[in-house]
N, C-alpha and C positions, 0 to 999 in steps of 0.2 A: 516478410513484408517490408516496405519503402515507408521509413519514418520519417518526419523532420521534426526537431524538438527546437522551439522559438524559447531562449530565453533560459539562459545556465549559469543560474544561481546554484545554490547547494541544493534545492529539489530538482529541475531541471538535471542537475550534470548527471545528479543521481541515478535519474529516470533514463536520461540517454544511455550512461553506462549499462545499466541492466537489460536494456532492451537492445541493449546491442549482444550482451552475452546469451542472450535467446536466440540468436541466430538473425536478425532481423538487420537490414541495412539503413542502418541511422544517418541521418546529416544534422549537424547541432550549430543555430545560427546564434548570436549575439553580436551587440556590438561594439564588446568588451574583446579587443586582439586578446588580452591576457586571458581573459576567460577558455575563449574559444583554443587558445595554445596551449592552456594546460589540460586539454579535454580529449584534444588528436591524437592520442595514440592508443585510446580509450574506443573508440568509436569509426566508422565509417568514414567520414570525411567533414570536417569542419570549414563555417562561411563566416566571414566577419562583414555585419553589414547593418544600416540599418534599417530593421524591418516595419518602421512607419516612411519610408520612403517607397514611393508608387513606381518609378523608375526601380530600382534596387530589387523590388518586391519581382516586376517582371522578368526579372534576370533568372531568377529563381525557378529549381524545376516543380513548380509547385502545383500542376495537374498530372506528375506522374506517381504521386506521392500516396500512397494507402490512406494515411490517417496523416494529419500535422498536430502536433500536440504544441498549445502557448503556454507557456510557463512560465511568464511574466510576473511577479509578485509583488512590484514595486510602485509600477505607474496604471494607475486606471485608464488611462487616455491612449498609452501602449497599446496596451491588450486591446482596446475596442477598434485602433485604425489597421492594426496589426489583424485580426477579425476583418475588418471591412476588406482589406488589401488582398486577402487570402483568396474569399472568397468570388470578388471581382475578378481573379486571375483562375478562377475554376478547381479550386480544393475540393474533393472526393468527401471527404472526412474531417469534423476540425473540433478538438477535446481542448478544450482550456480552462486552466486558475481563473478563481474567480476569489477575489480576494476580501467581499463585503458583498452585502446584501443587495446594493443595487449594484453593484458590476453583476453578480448573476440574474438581477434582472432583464439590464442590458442585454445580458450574450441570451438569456432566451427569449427575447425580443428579435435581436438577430437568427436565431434560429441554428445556434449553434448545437451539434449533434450532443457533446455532453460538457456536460460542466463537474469540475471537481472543486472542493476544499479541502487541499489537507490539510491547511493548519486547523479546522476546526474540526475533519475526522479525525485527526492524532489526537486532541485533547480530548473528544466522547472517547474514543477509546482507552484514554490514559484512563480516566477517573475510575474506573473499576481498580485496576494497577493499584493505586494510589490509596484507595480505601479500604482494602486488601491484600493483607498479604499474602495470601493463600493464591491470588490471580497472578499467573504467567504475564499472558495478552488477555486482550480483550477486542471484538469486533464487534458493531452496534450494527444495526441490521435494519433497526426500523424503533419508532419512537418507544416500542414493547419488549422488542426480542434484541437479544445478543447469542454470539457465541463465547465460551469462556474457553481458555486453556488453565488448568487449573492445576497446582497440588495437592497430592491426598490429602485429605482431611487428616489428621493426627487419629483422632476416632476409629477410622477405618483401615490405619496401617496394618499387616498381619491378617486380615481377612481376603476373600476372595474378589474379584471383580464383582462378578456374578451378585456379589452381598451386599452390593454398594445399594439395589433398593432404588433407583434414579426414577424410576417412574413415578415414586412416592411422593416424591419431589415436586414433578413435573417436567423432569428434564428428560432430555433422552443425550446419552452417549455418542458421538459421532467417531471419536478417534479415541484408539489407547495406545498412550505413548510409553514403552516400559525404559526405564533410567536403566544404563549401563555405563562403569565408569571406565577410561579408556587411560592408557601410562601412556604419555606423549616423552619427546626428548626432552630431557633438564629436568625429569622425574616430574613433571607438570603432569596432573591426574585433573582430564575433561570428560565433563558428562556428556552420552550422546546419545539418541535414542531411537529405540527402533519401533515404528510407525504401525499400529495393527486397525484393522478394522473387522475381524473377525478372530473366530480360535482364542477369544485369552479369558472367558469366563472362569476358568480353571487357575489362572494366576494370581498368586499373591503376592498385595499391592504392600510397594513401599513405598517412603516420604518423599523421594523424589521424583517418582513418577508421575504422569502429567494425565487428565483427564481432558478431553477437548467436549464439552458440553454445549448444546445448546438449547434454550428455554427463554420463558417470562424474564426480565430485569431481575423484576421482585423476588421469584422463584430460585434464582441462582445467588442473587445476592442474599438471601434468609442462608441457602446452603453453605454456602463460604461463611457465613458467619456463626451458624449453630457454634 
């Protein structure tokens, strides 16, 4: 896919990187020279420019672009001319930060395809992490359900998969991650794990093995905390 990512703060650059390593051909604009210098060799091709300017804006190839994602975090007024600009010059697709409540009013007033928040999906998903030690990650799904990546319960070390009972719960099993520790150079010993979704009812679970669950909030949070 034809990316262009507006806007390379430390989420942005993040995003462009990644989605360049997907195979995807990114362009990463700001209008931060330094920004965009330290991002080139990272990605597809970098533009230093700036993108609430209407001339600037048309120079840009910005209707041959799959998706344009704004990742502006700083200025509210940015992101909505930045928006308006895009779309006047015939943007396909257009994802943007939405950095408070009414900037994503705004952009879906505008009519923009999706709106994100990570800072405030990093923090719904921290607070599990955080009230929890037993919780890896945590992914919120909807104001009910989450997914958990979880450590054994202490309880259940030395028993079977199979015995863990999760329907008792309420939860159902998605992923069993089983812990293997691996000798890296400098005798440095990393955990890594390998991925199952079937075949491990038979296996017996130790403490650092990971359960990937998902269920009720309440349901998974009683669990992790018996």
């Amino acid at each position: 896919m034809k990316i262009m990512v507006i806007g390379l703060g430390n989420f942005g650059t993040a995003l462009a990187i990644k989605l360049t390593r997907f195979g995807n051909e990114v362009i990463g604009i700001d209008r931060s020279r330094h920004k965009t210098e330290s991002i080139k060799e990272y990605v597809t091709t970098v533009v230093t420019v700036d993108i609430t300017e209407a001339s600037a804006v048309a120079q840009l190839p910005v209707s041959e672009m799959d998706v344009i994602v704004i990742s502006i975090g700083e200025n509210l007024g940015d992101s909505v001319i930045a928006t308006a600009l895009l779309k006047d010059n015939g943007a396909k697709r257009i994802c943007c930060r939405a950095i408070s409540e009414t900037h994503f009013s705004i952009l879906m007033n505008m009519g923009v395809h999706h709106i994100f928040t990570p800072e405030i999906d990093a923090a719904n998903n921290s607070v599990s992490t955080v009230l929890h030690e037993l919780v890896h990650t945590a992914y919120v799904i909807s104001d009910d359900y989450k997914v958990c990546e979880i450590y054994v319960p202490k309880r259940f070390v030395g028993l079977k998969v199979k015995d863990l009972t999760l329907a008792n719960h309420g939860l159902k099993l998605l992923l069993f991650r089983q812990a293997k520790s691996e000798l890296h150079p400098q005798y440095m010993v990393k955990m890594i794990f390998e991925d199952m979704v079937k075949d491990y009812e038979e296996i017996l679970l130790k403490k650092d093995d990971l359960l990937v669950l998902f269920g009720c909030k309440k349901d998974i949070d009683k669990f992790v905390s018996m």
